[in-house]
VEXROLO-305471 format. One line per 10 residues: number of its first residue (from 1); their letters; for each residue x, y, z of C-alpha. Coordinates in steps of 0.25 Angstrom, whole numbers, plus 5000, padded with zeros to 4 digits. Last residue first. Layout:
<rs>
NUM) a) X:Y:Z ~ ...
</rs>
This chain:
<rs>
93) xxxxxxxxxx) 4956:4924:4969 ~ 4967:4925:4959 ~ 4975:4938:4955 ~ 4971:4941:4941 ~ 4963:4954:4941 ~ 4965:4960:4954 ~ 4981:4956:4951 ~ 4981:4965:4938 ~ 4975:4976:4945 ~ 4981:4977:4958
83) xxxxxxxxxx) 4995:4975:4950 ~ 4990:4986:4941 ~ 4985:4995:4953 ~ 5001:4993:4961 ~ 5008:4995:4947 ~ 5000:5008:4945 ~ 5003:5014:4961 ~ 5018:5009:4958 ~ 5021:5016:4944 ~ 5013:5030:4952
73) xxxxxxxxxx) 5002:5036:4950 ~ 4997:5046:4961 ~ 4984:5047:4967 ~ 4975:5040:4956 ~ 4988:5029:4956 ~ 4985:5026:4971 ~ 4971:5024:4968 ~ 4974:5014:4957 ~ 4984:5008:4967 ~ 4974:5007:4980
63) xxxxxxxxxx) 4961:5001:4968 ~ 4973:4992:4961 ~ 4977:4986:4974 ~ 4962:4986:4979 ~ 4960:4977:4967 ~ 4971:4968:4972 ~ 4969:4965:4986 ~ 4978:4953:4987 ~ 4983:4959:5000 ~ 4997:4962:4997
53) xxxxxxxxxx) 4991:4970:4985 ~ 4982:4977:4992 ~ 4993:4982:5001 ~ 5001:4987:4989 ~ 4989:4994:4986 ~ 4988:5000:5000 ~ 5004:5006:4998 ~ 4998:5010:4985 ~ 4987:5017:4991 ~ 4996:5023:5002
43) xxxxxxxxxx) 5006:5028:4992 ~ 4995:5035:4983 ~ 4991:5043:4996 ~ 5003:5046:4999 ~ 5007:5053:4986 ~ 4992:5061:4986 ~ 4996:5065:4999 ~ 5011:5070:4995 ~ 5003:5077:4982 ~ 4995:5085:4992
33) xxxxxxxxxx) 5003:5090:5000 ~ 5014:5094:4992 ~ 5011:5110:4992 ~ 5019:5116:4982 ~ 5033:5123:4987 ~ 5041:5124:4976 ~ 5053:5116:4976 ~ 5052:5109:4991 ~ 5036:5107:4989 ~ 5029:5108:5002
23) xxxxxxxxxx) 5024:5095:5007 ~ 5036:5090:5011 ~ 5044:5077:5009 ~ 5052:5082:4997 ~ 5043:5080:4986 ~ 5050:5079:4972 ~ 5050:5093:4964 ~ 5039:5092:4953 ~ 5037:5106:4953 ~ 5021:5107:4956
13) xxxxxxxxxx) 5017:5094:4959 ~ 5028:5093:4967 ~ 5035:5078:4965 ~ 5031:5065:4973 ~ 5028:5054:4962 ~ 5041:5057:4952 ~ 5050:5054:4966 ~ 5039:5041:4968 ~ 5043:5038:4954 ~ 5057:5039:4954
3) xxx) 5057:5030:4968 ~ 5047:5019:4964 ~ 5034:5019:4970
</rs>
């Protein structure tokens, strides 16, 4: 994820300030609880869909990306499922 996207990524639902590392917001004091897990979650599953992709594992690229975007959509989460995609269906073998 590049860094103005992963900066637009991690903001309070509620004011839009940028996460400080807590789970309190610094500017309002939502709960960040849940959106941190949810931004982890998507970072695991493209983490394991760059895995795939080492692997040769191309539909499970797309299936960890796709997943990933369902989470939290990101430019990197979308390249990952299109590069999944395109190389399940023209990769040789």
């Amino acid at each position: 994820m590049e860094a103005a996207e992963r900066r637009e990524a991690l903001r309070c639902p509620v004011c839009r300030a940028q996460f400080r590392g807590s789970r309190e917001c610094s500017r309002c004091g939502a709960d960040l609880t849940e959106p941190m897990r949810i931004a982890a979650r998507a970072w695991r599953l493209r983490q394991e869909a760059r895995a795939a992709i080492r692997e040769g594992d191309w539909d499970e690229a797309a299936n960890l990306a796709s997943d990933a975007c369902e989470e939290l959509g990101t430019k990197e989460g979308e390249a990952l499922r299109l590069i999944g995609e395109w190389m399940a269906e023209h990769a040789e073998g």
